[in-house]
C-alpha positions in Angstrom: -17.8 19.4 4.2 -14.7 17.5 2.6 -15.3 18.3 -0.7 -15.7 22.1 0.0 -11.7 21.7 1.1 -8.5 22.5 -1.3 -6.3 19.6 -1.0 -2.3 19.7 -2.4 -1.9 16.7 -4.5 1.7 14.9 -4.7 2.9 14.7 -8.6 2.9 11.6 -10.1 6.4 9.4 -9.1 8.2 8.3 -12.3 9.9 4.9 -12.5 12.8 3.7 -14.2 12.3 -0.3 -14.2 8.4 -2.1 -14.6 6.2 -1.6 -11.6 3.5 -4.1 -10.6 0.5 -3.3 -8.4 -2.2 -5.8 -6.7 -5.8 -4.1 -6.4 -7.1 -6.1 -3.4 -11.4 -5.1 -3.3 -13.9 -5.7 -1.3 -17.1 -6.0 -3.6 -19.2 -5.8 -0.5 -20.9 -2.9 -2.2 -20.2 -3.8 -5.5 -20.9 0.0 -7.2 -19.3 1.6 -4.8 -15.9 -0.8 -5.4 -16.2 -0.8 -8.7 -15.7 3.0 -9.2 -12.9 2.8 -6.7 -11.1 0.0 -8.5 -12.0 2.4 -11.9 -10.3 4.9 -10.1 -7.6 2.8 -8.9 -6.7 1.4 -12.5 -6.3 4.8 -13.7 -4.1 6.3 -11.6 -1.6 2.6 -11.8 -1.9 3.2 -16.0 -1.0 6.9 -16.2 2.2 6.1 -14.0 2.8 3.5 -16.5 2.7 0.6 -14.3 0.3 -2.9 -14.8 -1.6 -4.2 -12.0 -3.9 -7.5 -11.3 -6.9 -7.9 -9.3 -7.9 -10.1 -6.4 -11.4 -9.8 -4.3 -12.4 -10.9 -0.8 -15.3 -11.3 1.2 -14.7 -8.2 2.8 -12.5 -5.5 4.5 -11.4 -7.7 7.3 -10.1 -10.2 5.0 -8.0 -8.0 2.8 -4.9 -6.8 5.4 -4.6 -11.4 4.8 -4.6 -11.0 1.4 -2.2 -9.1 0.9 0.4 -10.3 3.7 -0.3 -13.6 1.5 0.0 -12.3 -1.7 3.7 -10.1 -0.6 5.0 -13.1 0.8 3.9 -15.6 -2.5 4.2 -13.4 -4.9 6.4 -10.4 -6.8 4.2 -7.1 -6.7 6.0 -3.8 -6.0 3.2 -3.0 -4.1 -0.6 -3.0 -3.0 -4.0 -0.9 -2.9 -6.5 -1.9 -0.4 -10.2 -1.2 -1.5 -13.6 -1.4 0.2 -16.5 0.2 2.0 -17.4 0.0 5.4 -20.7 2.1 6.2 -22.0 2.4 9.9 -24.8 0.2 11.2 -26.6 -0.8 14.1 -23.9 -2.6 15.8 -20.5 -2.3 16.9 -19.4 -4.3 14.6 -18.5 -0.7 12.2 -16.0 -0.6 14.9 -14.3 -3.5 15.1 -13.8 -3.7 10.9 -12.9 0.0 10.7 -10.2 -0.5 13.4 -9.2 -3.7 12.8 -8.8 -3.8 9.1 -6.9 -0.2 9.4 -4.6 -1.3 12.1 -3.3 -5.0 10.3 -2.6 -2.6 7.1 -0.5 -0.3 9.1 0.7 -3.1 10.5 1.8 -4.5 7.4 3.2 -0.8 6.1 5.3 -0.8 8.8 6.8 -4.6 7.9 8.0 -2.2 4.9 4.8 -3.4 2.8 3.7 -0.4 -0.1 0.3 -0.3 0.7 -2.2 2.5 -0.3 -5.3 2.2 1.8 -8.5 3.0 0.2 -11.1 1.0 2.8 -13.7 3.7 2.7 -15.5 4.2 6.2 -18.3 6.2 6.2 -21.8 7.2 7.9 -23.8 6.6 5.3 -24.0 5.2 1.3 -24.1 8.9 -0.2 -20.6 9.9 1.8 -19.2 6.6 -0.1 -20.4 7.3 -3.3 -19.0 10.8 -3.5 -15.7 9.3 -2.2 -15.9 6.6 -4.3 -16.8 8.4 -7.9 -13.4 9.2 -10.1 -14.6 12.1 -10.7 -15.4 13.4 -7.2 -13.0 12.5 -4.8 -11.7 9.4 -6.4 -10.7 7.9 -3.5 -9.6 4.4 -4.9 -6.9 7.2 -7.2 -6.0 8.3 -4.5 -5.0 5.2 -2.4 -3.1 4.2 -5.9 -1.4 6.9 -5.8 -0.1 6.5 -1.7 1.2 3.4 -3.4 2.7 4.3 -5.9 4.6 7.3 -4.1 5.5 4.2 -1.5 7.1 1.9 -4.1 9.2 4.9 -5.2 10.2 6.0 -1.6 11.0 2.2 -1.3 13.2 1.9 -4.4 14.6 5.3 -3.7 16.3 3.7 -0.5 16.1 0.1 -1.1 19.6 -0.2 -1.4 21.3 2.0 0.9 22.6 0.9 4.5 23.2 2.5 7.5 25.9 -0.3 8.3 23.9 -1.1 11.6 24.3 -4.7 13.0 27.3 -6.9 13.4 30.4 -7.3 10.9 31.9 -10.9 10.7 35.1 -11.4 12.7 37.1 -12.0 9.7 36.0 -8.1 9.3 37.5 -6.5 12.6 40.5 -8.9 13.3 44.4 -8.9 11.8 45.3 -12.4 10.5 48.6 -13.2 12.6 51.3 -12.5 10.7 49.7 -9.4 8.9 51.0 -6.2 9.1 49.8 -4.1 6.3 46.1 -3.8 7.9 44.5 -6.0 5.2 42.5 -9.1 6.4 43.9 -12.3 5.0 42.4 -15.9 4.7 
């Protein structure tokens, strides 16, 4: 069982300039999202960032959300909440992979994104991922966040000088011979 299991947990990242997080819940199971967005909030104060709130329908629609919200708005970065538990249908399937993929998806684009989008058997495996003080799952996705926004700032600046420089770059104005460009 997961809990039984010893896991290594990252320290905290520090900041040096404001950091602002969107929560983006599903309140499909509204207990269980609530202690994950409990969670969540924690875990964004003690690293001394703010945060705001939107919810959606559900898990499908929060990948959207946030793809919106990063290209509208000015957050550092994003935690994904919500709770998928397995039915009768296939449709477990198609929100657990689909909602999963767009937000790697979306990582990948260079979006911080902590994914909390809980996908479990059964409503006693979410609550015990869900509770802050069990496996505090929605601290947890904060926290992949967080550790993103910092990796991102880290290296947000540097430049491996791949692509094209301008012509003006490479080429001797006639007339030059000291090696500097000239205009």
């Amino acid at each position: 069982m997961a809990s039984a299991e010893q896991h290594h947990i990252l320290a905290r990242p520090t900041f040096d300039k404001p950091v602002k997080v969107l929560i983006v819940v599903s309140p499909y199971y509204k207990d269980i999202a609530d202690n994950m967005v409990a969670g969540a909030k924690a875990e964004i104060e003690a690293a001394g960032a703010t945060w705001d709130l939107v919810e959606m329908p559900g898990a499908l629609e929060i990948p959207t959300a946030i793809g919106i919200s990063d290209r509208r708005s000015s957050f550092d970065g994003y935690v994904a909440l919500g709770c998928v538990i397995r039915g009768e249908t296939t449709h477990y399937e198609t929100v657990c992979n689909d909602s999963s993929r767009a937000i790697q998806m979306l990582g990948l684009q260079g979006i911080c994104i902590g994914n909390g989008i809980l996908t479990v058997e059964n409503r006693k495996q979410a609550e015990v991922r869900a509770d802050p003080a069990d496996q505090n799952k929605g601290g947890g996705a904060a926290a992949a966040a967080l550790h993103l926004i910092a990796l991102s700032r880290k290296w947000g600046n540097q430049s491996k000088g791949i692509g094209f420089k301008p012509a003006s770059d490479n080429i001797l104005m006639a007339g030059n011979t000291d090696g500097k460009t000239t205009a």
